[in-house]
C-alpha positions in Angstrom: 148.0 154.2 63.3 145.7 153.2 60.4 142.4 153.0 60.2 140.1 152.3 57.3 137.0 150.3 55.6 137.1 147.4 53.7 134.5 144.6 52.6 137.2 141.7 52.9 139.5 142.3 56.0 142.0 139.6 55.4 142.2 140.2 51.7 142.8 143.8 52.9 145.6 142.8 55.1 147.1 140.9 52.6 147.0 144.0 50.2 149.0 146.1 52.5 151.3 143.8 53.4 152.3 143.3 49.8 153.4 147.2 49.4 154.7 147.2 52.8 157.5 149.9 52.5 156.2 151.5 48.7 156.1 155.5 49.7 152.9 155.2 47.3 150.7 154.7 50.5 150.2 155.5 53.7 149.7 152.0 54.6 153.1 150.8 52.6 155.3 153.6 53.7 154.5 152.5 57.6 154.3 149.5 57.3 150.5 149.0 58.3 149.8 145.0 57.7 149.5 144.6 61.9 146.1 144.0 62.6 145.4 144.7 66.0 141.5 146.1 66.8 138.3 145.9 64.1 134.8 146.3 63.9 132.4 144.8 61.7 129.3 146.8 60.1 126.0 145.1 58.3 126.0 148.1 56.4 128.8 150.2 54.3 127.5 153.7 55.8 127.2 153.0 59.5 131.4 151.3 59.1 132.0 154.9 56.5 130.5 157.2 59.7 132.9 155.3 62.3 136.0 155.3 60.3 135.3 158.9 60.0 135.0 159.5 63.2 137.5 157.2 64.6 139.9 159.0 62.1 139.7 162.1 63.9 140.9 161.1 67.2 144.4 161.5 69.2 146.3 158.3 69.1 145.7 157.9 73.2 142.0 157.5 72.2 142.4 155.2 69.7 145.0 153.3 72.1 141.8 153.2 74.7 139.7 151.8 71.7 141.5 149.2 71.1 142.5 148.6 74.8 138.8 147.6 75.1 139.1 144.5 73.1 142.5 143.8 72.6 144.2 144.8 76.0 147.5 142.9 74.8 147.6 144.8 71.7 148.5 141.1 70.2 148.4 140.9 66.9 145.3 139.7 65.1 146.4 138.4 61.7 147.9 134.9 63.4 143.9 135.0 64.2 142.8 135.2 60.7 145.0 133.4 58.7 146.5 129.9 59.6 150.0 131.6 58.8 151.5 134.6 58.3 152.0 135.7 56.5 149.7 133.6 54.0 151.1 131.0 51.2 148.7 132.7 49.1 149.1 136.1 48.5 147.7 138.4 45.5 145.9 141.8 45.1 142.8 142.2 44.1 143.5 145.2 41.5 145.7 142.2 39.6 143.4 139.7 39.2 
């Protein structure tokens, strides 16, 4: 299970899903482009503090977590994007 902080959640998913199966990252050697549980922050230490914390907990917990808004554990990028995966897809570090 990944967890982590971003300013642009779609443009984030979009990131790993383009190094989906690279052994460079955590996120690209397991495949972590499924969306399924976030939480939005007004400001960068409060979301820094959570994912810390978050981060430190047994998967079961994290499965409760994310039980409590997504009970389904349906994916949430079909949410974000009107396809998936999207027509456009770039990196940020390459523009």
């Amino acid at each position: 299970m990944y967890c982590g902080v971003t300013n642009d959640l779609r443009q984030r998913i979009i990131e790993h899903y383009l190094v989906r199966g690279s052994r460079q990252s955590f996120a690209g050697n397991n495949y972590c482009y499924w969306l399924v549980y976030f939480e939005n922050f007004k400001y960068i230490n409060n979301a820094i503090r959570r994912e810390k914390e978050v981060k430190k907990w047994r998967r079961e917990k994290k499965e409760a977590l994310i039980n409590t808004m997504n009970p389904e554990s349906k994916f949430l990028n079909f949410d974000l994007f009107d396809c998936w995966p999207p027509l456009t897809l770039y990196h940020r570090k390459d523009l």
